[in-house]
gemmi code that builds the backbone of each chain (N, CA, C; Angstrom):
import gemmi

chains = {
    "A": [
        ("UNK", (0.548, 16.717, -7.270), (0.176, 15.653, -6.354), (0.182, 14.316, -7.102)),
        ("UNK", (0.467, 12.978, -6.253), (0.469, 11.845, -6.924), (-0.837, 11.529, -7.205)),
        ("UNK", (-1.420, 10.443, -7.789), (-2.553, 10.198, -8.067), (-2.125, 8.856, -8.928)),
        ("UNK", (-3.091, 7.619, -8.318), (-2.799, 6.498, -8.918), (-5.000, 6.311, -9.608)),
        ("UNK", (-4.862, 5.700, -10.805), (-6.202, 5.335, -10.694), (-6.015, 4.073, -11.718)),
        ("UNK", (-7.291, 3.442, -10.777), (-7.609, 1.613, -11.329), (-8.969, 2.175, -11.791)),
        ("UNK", (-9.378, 2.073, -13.082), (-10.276, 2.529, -12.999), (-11.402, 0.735, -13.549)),
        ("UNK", (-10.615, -0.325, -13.285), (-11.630, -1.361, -13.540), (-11.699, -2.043, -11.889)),
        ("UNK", (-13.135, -1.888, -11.505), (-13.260, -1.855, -9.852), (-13.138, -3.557, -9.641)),
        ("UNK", (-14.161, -4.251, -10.585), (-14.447, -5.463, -10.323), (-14.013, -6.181, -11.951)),
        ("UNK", (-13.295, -7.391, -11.903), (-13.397, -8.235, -12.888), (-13.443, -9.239, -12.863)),
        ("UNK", (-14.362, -10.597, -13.707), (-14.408, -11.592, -13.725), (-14.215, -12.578, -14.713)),
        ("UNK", (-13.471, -13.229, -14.604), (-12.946, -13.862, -15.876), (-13.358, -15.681, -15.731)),
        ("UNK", (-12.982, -16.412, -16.189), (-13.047, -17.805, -16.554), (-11.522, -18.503, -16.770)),
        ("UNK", (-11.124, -19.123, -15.267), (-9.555, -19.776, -15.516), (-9.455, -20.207, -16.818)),
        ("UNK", (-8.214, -20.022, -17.183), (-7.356, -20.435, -18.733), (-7.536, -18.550, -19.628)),
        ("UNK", (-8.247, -17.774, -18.806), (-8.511, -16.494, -19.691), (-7.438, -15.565, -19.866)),
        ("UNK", (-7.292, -15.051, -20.603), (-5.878, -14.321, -19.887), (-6.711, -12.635, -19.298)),
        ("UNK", (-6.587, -11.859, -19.112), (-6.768, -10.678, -18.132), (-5.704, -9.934, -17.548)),
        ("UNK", (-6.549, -8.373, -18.462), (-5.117, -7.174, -18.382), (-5.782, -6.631, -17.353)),
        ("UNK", (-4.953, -5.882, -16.317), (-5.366, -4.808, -14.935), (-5.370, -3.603, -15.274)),
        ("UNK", (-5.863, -2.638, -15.281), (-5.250, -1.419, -15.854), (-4.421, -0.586, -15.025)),
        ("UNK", (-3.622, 0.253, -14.866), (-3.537, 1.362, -13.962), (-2.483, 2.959, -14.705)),
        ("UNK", (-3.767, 4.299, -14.325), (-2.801, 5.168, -14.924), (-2.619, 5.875, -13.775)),
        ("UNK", (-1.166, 6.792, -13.924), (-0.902, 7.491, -12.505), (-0.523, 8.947, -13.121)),
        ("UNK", (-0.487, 9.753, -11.970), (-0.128, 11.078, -12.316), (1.238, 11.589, -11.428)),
        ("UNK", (1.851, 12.362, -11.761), (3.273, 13.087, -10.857), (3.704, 13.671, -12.066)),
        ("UNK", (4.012, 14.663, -11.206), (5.288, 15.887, -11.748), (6.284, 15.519, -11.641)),
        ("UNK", (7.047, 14.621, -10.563), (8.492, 14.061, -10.312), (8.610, 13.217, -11.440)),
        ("UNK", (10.084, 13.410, -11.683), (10.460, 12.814, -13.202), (11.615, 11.637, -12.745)),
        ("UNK", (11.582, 11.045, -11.488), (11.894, 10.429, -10.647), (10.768, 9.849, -10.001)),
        ("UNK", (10.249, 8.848, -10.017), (9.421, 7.845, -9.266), (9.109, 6.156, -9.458)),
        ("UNK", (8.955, 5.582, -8.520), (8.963, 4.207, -8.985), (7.354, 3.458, -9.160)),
        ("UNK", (6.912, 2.711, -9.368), (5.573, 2.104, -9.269), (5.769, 0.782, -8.939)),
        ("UNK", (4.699, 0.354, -8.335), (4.964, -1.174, -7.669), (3.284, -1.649, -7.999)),
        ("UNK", (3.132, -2.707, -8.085), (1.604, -3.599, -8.063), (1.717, -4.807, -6.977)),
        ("UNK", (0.901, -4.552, -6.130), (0.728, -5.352, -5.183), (-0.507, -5.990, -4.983)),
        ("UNK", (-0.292, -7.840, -4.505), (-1.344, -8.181, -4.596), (-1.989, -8.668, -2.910)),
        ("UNK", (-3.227, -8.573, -3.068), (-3.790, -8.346, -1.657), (-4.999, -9.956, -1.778)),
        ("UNK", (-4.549, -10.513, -1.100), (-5.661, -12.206, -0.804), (-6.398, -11.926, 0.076)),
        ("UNK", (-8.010, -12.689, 0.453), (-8.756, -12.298, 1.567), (-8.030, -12.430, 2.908)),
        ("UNK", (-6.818, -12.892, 3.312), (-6.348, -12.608, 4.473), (-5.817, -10.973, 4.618)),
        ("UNK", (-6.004, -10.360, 3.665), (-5.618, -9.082, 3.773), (-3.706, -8.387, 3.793)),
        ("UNK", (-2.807, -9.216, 3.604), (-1.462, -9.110, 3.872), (-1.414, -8.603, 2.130)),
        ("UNK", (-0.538, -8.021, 2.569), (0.278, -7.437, 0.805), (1.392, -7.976, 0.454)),
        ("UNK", (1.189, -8.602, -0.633), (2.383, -9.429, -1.506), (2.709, -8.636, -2.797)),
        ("UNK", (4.339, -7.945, -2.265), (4.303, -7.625, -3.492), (4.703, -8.383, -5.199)),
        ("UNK", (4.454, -7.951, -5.981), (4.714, -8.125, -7.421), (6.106, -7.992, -8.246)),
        ("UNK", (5.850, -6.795, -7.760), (7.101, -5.604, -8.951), (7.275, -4.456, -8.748)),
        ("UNK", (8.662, -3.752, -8.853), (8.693, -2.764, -8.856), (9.185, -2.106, -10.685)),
        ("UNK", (8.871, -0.878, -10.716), (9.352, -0.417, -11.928), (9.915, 1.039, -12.017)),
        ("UNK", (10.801, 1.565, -12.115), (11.578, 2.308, -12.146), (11.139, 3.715, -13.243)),
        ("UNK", (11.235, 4.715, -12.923), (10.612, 5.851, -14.113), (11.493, 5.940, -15.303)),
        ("UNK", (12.596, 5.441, -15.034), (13.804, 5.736, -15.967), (13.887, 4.212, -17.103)),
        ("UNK", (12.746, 3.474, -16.788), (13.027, 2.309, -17.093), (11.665, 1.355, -17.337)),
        ("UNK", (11.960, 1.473, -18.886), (10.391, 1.590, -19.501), (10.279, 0.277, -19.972)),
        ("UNK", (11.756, -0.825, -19.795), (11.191, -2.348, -20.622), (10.312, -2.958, -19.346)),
        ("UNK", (9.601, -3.568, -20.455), (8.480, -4.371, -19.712), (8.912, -5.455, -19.467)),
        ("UNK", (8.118, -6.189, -18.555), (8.890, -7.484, -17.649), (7.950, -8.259, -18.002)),
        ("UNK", (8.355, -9.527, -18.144), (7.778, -11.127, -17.898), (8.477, -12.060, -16.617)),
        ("UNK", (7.238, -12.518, -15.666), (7.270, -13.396, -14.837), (6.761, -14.481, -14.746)),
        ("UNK", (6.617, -15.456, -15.389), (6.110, -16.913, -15.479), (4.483, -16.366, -16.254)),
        ("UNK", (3.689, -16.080, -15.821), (2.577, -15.889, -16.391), (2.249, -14.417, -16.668)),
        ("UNK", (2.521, -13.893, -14.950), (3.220, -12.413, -14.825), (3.396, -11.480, -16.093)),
        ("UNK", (3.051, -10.464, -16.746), (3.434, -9.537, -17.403), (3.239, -8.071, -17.097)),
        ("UNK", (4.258, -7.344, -17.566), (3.888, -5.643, -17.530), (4.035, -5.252, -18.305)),
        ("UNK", (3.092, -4.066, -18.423), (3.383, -2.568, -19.403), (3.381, -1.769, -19.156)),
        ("UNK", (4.910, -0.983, -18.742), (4.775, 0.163, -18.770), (5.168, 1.365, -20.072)),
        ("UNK", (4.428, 2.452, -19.481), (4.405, 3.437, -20.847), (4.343, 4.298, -20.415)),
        ("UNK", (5.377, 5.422, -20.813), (5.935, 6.715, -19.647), (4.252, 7.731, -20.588)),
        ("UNK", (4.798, 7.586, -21.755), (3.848, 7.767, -22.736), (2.226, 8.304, -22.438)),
        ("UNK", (2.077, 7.210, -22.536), (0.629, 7.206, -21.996), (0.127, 7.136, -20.253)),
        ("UNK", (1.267, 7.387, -19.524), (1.372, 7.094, -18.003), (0.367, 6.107, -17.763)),
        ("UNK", (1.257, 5.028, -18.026), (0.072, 3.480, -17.653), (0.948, 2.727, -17.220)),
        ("UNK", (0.657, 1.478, -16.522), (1.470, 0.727, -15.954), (0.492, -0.972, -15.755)),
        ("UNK", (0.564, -0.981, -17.041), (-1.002, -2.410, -16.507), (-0.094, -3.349, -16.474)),
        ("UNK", (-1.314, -4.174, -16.077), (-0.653, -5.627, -15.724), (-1.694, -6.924, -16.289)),
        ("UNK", (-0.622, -7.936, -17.289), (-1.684, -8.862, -17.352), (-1.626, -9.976, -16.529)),
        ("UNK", (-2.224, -10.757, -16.491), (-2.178, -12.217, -16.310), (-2.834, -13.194, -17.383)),
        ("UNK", (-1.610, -13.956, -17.638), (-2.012, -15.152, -18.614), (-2.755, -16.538, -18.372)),
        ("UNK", (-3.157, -17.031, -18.809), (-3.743, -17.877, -18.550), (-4.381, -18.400, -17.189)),
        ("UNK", (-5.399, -17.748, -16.465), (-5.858, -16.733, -15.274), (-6.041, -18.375, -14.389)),
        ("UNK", (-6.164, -18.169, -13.307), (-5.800, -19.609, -12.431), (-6.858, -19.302, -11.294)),
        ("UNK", (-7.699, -19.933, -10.749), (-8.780, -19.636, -9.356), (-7.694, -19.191, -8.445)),
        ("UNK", (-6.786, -19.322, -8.126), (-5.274, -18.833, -7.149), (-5.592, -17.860, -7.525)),
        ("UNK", (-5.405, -16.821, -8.605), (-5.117, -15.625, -8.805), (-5.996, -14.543, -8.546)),
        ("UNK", (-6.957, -14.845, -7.616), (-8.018, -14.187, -7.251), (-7.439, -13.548, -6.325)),
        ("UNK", (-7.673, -12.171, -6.034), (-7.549, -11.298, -4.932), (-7.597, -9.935, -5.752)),
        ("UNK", (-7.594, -9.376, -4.152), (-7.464, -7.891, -5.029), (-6.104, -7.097, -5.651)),
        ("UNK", (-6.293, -6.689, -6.276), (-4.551, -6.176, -7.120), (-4.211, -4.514, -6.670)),
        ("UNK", (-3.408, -4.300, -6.581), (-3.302, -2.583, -6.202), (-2.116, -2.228, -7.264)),
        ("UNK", (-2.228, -1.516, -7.807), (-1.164, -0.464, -8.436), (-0.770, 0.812, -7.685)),
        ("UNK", (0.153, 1.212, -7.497), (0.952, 2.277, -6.685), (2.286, 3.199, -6.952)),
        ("UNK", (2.142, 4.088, -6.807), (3.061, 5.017, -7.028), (3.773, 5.440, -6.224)),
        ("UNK", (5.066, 5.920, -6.113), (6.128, 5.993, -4.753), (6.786, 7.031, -5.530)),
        ("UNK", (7.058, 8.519, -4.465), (7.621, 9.573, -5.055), (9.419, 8.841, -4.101)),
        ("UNK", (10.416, 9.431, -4.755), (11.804, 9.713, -4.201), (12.134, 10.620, -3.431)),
        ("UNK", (12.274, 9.917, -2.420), (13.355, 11.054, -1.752), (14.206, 10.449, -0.658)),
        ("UNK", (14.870, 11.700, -0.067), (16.310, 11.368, 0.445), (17.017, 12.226, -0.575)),
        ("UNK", (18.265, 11.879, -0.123), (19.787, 12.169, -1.064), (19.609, 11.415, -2.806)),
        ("UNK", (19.426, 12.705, -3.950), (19.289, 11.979, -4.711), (18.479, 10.882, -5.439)),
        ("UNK", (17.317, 11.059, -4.518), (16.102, 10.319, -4.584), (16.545, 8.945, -4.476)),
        ("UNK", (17.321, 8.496, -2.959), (17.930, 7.129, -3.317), (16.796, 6.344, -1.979)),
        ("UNK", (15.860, 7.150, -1.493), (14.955, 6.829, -0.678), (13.357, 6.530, -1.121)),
        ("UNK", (13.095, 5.516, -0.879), (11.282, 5.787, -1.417), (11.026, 6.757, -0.492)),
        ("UNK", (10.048, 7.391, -0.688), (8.725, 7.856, -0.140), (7.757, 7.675, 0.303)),
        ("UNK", (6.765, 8.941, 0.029), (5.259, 8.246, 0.448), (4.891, 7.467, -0.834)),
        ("UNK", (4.277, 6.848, -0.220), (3.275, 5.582, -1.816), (2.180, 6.053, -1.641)),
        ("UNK", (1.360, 5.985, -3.202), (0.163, 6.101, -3.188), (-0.077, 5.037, -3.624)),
        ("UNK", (-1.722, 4.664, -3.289), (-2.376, 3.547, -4.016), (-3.593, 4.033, -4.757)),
        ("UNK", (-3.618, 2.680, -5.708), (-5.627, 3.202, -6.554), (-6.311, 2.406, -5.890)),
        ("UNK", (-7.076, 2.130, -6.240), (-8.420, 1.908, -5.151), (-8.785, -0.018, -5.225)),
        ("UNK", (-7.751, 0.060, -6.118), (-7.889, -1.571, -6.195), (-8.882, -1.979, -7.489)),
        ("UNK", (-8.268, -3.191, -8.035), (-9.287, -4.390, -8.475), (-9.492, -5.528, -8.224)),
        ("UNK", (-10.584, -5.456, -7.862), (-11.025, -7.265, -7.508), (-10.973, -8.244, -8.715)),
        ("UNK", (-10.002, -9.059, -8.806), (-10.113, -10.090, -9.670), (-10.470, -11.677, -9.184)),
        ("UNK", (-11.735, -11.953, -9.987), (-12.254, -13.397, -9.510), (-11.951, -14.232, -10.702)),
        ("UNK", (-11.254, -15.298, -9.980), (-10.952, -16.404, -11.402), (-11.739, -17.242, -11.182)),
        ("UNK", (-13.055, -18.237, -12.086), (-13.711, -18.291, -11.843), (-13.156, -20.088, -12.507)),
        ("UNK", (-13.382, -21.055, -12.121), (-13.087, -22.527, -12.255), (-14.063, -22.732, -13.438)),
    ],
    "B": [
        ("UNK", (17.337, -7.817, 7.007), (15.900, -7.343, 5.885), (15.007, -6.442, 7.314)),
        ("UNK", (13.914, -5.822, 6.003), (13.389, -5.189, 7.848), (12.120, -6.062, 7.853)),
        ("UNK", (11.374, -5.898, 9.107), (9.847, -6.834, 9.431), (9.421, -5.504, 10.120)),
        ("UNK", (8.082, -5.768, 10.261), (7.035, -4.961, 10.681), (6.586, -5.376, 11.423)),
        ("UNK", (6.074, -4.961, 12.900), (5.722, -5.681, 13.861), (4.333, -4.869, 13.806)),
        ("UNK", (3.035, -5.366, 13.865), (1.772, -4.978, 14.052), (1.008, -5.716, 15.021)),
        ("UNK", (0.125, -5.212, 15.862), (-0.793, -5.748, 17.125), (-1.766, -4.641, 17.703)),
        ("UNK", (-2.982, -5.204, 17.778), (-3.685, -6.496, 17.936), (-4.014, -7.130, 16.671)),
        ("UNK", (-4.312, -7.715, 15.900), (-4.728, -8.684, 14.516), (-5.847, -7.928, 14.364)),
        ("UNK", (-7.030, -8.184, 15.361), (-8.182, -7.535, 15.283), (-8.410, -6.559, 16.726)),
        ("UNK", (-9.591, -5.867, 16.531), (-10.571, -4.724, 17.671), (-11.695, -4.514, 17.289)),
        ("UNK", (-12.313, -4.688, 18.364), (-13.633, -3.964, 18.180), (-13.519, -3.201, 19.473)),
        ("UNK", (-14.058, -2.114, 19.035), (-13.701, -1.166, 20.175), (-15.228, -0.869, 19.810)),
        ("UNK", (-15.554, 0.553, 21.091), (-17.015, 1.328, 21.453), (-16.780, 2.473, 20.344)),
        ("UNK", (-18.111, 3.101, 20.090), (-17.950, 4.467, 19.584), (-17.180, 5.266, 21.017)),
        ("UNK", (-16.661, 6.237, 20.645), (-16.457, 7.439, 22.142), (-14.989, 6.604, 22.324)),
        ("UNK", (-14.697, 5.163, 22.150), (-13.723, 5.069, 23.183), (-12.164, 5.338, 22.429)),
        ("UNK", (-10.715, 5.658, 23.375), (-9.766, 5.579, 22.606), (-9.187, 4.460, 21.669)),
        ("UNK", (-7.905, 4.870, 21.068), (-7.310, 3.958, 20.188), (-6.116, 4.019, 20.282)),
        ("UNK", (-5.385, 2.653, 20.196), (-4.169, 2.524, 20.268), (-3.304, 1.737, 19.534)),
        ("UNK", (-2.662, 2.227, 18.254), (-2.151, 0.930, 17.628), (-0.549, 1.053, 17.541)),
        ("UNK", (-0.325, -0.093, 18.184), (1.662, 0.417, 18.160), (1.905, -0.804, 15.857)),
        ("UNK", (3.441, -0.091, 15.969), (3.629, -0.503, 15.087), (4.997, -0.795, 15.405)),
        ("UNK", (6.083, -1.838, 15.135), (7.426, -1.740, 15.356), (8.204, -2.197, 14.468)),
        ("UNK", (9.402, -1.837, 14.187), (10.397, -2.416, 13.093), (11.506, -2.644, 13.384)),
        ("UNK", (11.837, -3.662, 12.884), (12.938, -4.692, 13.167), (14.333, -4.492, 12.006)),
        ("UNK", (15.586, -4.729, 12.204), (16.260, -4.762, 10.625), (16.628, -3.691, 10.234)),
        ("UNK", (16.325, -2.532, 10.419), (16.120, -1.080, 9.448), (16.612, -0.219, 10.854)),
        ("UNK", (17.393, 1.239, 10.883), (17.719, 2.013, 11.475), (17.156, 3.311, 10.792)),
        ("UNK", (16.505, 3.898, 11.097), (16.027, 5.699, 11.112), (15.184, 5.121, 9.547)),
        ("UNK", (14.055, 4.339, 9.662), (13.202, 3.640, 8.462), (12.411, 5.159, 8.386)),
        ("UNK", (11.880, 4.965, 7.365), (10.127, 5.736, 7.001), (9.317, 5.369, 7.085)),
        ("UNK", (8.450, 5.560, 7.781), (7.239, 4.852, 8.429), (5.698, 5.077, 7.478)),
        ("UNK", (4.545, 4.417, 7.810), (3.691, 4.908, 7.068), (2.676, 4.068, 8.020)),
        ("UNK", (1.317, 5.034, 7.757), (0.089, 4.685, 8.260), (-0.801, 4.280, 6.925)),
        ("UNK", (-1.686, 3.393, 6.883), (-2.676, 3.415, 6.081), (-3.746, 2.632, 6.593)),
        ("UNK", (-5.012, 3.060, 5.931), (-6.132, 2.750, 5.982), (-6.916, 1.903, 4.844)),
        ("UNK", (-7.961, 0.971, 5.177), (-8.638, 0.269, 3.909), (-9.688, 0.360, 4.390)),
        ("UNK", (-10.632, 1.227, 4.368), (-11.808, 1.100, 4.258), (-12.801, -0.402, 3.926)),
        ("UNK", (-14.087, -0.854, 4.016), (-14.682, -2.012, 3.599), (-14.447, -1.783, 2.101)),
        ("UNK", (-14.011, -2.770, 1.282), (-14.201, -2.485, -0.670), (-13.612, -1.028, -0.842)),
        ("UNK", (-12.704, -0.267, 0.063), (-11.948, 0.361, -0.677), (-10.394, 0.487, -0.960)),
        ("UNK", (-9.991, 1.559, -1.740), (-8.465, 1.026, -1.602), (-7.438, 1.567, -0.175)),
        ("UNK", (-6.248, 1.624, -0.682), (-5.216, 2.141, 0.625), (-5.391, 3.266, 0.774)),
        ("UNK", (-5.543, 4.248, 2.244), (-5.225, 4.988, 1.842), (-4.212, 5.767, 2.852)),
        ("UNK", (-3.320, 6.665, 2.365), (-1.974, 7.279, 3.232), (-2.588, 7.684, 4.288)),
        ("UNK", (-2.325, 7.694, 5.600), (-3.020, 8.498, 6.848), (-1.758, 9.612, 7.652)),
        ("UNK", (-0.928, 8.937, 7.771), (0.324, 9.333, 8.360), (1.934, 8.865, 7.390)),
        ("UNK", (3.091, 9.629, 7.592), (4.435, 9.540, 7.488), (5.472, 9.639, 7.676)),
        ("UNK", (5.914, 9.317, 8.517), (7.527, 9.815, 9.335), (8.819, 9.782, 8.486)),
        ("UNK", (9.151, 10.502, 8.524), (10.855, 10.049, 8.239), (11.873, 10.315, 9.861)),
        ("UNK", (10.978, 10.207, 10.585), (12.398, 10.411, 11.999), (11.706, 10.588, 13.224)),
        ("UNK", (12.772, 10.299, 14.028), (11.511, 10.391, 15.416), (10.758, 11.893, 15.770)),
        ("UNK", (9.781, 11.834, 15.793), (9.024, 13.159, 15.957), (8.187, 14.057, 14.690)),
        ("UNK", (8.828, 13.040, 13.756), (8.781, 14.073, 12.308), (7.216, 13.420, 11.465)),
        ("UNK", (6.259, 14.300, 11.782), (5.093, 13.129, 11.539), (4.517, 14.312, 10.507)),
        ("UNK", (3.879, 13.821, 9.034), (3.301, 14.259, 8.175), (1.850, 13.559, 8.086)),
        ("UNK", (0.726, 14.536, 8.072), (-0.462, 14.141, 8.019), (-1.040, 14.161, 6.345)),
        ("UNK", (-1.329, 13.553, 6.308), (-2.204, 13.104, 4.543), (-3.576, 13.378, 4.476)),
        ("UNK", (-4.170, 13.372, 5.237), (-5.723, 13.129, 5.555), (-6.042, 13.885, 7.282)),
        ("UNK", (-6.737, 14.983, 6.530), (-7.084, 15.189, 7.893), (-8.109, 14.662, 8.495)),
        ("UNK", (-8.398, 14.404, 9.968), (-9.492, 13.102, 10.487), (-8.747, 12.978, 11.814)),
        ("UNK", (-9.672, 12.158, 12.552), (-10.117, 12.004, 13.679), (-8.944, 11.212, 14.326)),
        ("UNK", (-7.689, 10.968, 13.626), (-6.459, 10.082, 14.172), (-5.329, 11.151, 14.270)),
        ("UNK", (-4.145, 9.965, 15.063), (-3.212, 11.316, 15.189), (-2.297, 10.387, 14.908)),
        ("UNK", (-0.634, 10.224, 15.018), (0.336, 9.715, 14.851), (1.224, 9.764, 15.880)),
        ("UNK", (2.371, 9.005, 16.155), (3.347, 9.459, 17.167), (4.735, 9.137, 16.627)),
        ("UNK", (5.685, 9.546, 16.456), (6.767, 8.247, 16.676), (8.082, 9.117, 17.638)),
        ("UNK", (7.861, 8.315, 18.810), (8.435, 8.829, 20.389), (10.041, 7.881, 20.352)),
        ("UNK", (10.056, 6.606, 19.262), (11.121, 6.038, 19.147), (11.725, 5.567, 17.864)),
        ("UNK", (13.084, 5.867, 17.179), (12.576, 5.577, 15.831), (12.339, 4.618, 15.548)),
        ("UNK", (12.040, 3.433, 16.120), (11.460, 2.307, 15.365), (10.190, 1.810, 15.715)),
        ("UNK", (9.231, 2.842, 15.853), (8.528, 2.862, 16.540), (7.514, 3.810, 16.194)),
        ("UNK", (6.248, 3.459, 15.849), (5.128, 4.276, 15.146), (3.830, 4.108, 15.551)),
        ("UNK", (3.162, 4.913, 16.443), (1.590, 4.725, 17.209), (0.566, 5.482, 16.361)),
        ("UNK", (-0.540, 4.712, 15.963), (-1.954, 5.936, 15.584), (-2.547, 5.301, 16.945)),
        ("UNK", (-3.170, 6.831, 16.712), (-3.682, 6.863, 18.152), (-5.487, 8.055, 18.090)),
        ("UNK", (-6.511, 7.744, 18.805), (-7.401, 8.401, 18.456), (-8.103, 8.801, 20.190)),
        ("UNK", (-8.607, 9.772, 20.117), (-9.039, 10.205, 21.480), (-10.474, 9.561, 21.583)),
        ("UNK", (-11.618, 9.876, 20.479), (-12.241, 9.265, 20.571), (-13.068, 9.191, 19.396)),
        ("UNK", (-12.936, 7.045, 19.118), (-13.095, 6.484, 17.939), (-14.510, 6.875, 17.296)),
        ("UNK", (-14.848, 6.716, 16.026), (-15.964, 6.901, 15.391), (-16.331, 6.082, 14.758)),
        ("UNK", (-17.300, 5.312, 14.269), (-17.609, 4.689, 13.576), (-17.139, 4.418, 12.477)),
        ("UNK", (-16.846, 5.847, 11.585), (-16.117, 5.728, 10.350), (-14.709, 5.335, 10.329)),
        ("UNK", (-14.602, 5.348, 11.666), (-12.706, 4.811, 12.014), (-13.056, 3.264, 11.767)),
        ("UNK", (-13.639, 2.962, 10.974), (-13.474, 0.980, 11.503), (-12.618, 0.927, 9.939)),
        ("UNK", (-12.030, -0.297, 9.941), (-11.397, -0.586, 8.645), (-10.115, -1.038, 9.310)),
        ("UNK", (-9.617, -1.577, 7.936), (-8.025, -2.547, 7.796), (-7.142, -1.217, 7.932)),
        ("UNK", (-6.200, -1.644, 8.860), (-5.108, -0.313, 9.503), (-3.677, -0.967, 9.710)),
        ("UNK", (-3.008, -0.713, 8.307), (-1.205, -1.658, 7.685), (-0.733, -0.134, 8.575)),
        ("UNK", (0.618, -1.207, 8.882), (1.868, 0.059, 8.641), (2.878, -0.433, 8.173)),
        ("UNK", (3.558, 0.217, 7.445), (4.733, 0.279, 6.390), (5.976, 0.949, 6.811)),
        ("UNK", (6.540, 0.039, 6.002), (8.376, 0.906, 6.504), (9.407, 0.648, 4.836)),
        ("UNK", (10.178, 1.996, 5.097), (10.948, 1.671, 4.200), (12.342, 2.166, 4.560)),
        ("UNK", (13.449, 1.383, 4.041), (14.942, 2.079, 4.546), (15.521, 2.759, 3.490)),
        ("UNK", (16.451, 3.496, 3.965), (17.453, 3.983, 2.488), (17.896, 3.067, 2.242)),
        ("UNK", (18.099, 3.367, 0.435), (18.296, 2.417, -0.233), (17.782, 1.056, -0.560)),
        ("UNK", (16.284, 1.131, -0.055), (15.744, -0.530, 0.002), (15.567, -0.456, -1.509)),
        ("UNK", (14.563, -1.988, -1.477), (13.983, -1.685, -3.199), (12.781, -1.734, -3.189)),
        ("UNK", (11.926, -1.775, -1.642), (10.478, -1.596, -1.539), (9.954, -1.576, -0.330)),
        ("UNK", (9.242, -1.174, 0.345), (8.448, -1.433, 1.514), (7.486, -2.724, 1.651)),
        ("UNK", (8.090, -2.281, 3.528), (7.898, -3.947, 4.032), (6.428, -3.656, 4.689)),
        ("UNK", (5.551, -4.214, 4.693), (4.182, -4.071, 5.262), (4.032, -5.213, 6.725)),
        ("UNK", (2.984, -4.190, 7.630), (2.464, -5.403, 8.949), (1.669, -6.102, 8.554)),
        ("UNK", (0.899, -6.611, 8.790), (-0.115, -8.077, 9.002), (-1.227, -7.716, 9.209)),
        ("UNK", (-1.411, -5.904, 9.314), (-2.410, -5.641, 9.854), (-3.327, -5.606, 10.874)),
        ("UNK", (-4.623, -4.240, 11.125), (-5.207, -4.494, 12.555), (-6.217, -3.777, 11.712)),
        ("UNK", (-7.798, -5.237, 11.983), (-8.914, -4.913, 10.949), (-9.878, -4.483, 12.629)),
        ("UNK", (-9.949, -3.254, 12.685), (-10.911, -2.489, 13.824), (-12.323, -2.240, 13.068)),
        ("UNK", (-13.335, -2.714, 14.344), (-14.310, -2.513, 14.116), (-14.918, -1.635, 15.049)),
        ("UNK", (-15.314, -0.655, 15.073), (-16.061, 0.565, 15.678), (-17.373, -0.140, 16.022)),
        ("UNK", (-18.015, -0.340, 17.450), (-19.674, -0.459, 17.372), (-20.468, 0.477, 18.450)),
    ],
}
model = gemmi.Model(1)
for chain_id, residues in chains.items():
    chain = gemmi.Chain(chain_id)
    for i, (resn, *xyz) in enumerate(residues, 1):
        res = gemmi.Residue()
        res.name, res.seqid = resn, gemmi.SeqId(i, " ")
        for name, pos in zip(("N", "CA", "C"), xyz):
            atom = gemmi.Atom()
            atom.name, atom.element = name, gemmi.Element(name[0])
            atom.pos, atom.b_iso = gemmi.Position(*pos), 0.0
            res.add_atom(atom)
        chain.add_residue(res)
    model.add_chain(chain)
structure = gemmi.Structure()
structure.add_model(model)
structure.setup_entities()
């Protein structure tokens, strides 16, 4: 079974801080993708990123960073230099393949979220 | 690209009474559908999943049901609501070959 876990519920930081997200997941499929999505008090999901199982370099997006590690099945996320904007809640998620060839997502799982408050 | 059509925004519905939430998609032909739930302060969670009209996978067993009578086209539906039914209620779609799922706008129901 999939299984995503955030295991930091609430965090609070001080804009200019930088701040890592954590997230580890579980699957047997040796085929799956992960995505982090971010959620604002209007409640709509914006996603982030996707990351591929086969495909372990880590990405930079303006402040944006990832780590993934098949390794240690982790997939965190930082943010650099943390901004009052960047407040909301964050989700990490897991998506099994399927279809033909696994050229279809699946079901997604999510972890339970972290609340990140950037604090002025 | 595909869009997600979600309605009403919000509900407050009675304990006892039914539920009705359509979901629709735009862009995408024979998509994968998805139900989820957010509890108050908790995370997503899977409720329902289609891959085709009729073809409905349950995640969670509970007091909701699923439909999809058209394929672009996805109803939860409840005979009669409970209290613990209140919460943020997305639906999701994804096509072959996308590179991610497209989410609704949501319908935050409140049970009283």
């Amino acid at each position: 079974a999939q299984k995503v876990t955030q295991a930091q519920t609430e965090i609070s930081v001080v804009e200019k801080e930088d701040v890592t997200l954590d997230c580890v997941y579980e699957t047997r499929d040796t085929t799956y993708y992960l995505f982090w999505y971010k959620q604002p008090p209007s409640g709509e999901l914006v996603f982030l990123i996707r990351r591929n199982s086969f495909d372990e370099q880590n990405e930079i997006s303006g402040r944006y960073s990832w780590n993934f590690q098949k390794s240690t099945s982790s997939f965190n996320f930082t943010i650099t230099a943390s901004q009052v904007v960047d407040s909301a809640v964050y989700f990490c998620a897991l998506s099994e393949a399927a279809g033909d060839r696994g050229s279809t997502l699946g079901r997604l799982y999510f972890g339970r979220g972290t609340q990140l408050t950037v604090w002025p | 690209s595909q869009t997600i059509h979600q309605w009403p925004a919000t509900l407050v519905q009675p304990v006892g009474s039914p539920l009705s939430l359509e979901c629709t998609v735009e862009g995408t032909s024979n998509p994968n559908l998805y139900w989820y739930r957010q509890a108050a302060g908790r995370g997503l969670q899977l409720l329902f999943y289609s891959v085709g009209i009729g073809q409905i996978s349950s995640e969670v067993p509970q007091n909701l049901s699923a439909s999809r009578p058209q394929d672009r086209q996805f109803i939860l539906s409840s005979k009669k609501l409970l209290l613990s039914d209140s919460g943020f209620y997305l639906c999701a779609g994804t096509g072959a070959g996308a590179y991610g799922y497209t989410f609704g706008s949501g319908t935050r129901l409140t049970v009283v």
